[in-house]
C-alpha positions in Angstrom: 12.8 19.4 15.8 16.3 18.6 14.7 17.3 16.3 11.3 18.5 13.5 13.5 15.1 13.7 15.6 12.9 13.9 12.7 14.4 10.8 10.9 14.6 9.0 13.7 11.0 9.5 13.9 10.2 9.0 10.0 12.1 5.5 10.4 10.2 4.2 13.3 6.8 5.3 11.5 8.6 3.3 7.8 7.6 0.3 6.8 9.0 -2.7 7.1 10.2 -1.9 10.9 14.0 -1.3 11.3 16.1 -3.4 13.3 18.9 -0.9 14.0 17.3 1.6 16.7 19.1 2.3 19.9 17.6 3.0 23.3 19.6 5.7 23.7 18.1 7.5 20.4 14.2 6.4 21.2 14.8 7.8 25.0 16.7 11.2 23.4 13.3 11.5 20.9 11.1 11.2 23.6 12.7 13.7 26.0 12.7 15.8 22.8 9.1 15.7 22.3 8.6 16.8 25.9 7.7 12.9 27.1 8.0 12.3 31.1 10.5 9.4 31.4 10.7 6.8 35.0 11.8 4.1 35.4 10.2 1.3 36.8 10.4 -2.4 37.7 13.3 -4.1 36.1 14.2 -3.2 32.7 10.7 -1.0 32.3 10.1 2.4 31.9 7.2 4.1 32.2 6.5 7.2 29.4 3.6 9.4 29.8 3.7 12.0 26.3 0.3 14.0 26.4 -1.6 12.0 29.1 -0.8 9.0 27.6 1.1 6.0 28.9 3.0 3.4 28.4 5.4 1.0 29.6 8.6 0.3 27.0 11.2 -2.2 27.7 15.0 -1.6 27.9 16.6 -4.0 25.2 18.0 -6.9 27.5 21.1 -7.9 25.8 22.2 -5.1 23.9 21.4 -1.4 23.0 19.3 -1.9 19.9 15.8 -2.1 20.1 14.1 -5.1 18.8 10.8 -5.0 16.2 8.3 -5.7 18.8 9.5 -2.7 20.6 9.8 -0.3 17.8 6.2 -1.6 17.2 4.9 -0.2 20.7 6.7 2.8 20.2 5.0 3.9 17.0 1.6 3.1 18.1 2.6 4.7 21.9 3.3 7.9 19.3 0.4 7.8 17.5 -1.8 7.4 20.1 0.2 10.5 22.0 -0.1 12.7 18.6 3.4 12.5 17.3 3.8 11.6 13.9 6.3 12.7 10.9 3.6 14.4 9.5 3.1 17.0 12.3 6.3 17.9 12.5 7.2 17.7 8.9 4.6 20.2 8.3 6.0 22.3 11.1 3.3 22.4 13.8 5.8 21.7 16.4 
């Protein structure tokens, strides 16, 4: 996993949540990590990473990702088996 990946992935697991996340980045990440990415109705899209699924929405009014999304994502991540950890310890 590259350095920009991995941090990107460290800061949506950090706590607080950051505010300054851009689609772009999270849908880059998830392609990365091998996640299947539609769209769907509207501003939806519908990820399935390791038989798991979720629906994320596109930030409306601008690029950046809001908390509530960055929320979903982490635990859409967790859930799917892709944490810092895993790949920090290099069982990519």
């Amino acid at each position: 996993m590259s350095h920009k990946h991995l941090n990107l992935l460290r800061a949506i697991f950090q706590d607080p949540l950051p505010s300054n996340i851009h689609w772009r980045e999270v849908e880059s990440l998830l392609n990365h990590v091998g996640a299947t990415v539609e769209p769907a109705h509207g501003a939806r899209f519908r990820v399935v990473l390791n038989r798991v699924e979720v629906f994320l929405h596109h930030p409306h009014h601008s690029n950046v990702c809001d908390k509530q999304d960055i929320k979903h994502l982490r635990e859409f991540l967790a859930r799917a088996g892709v944490t810092p950890s895993r790949y920090e310890a290099g069982k990519e």
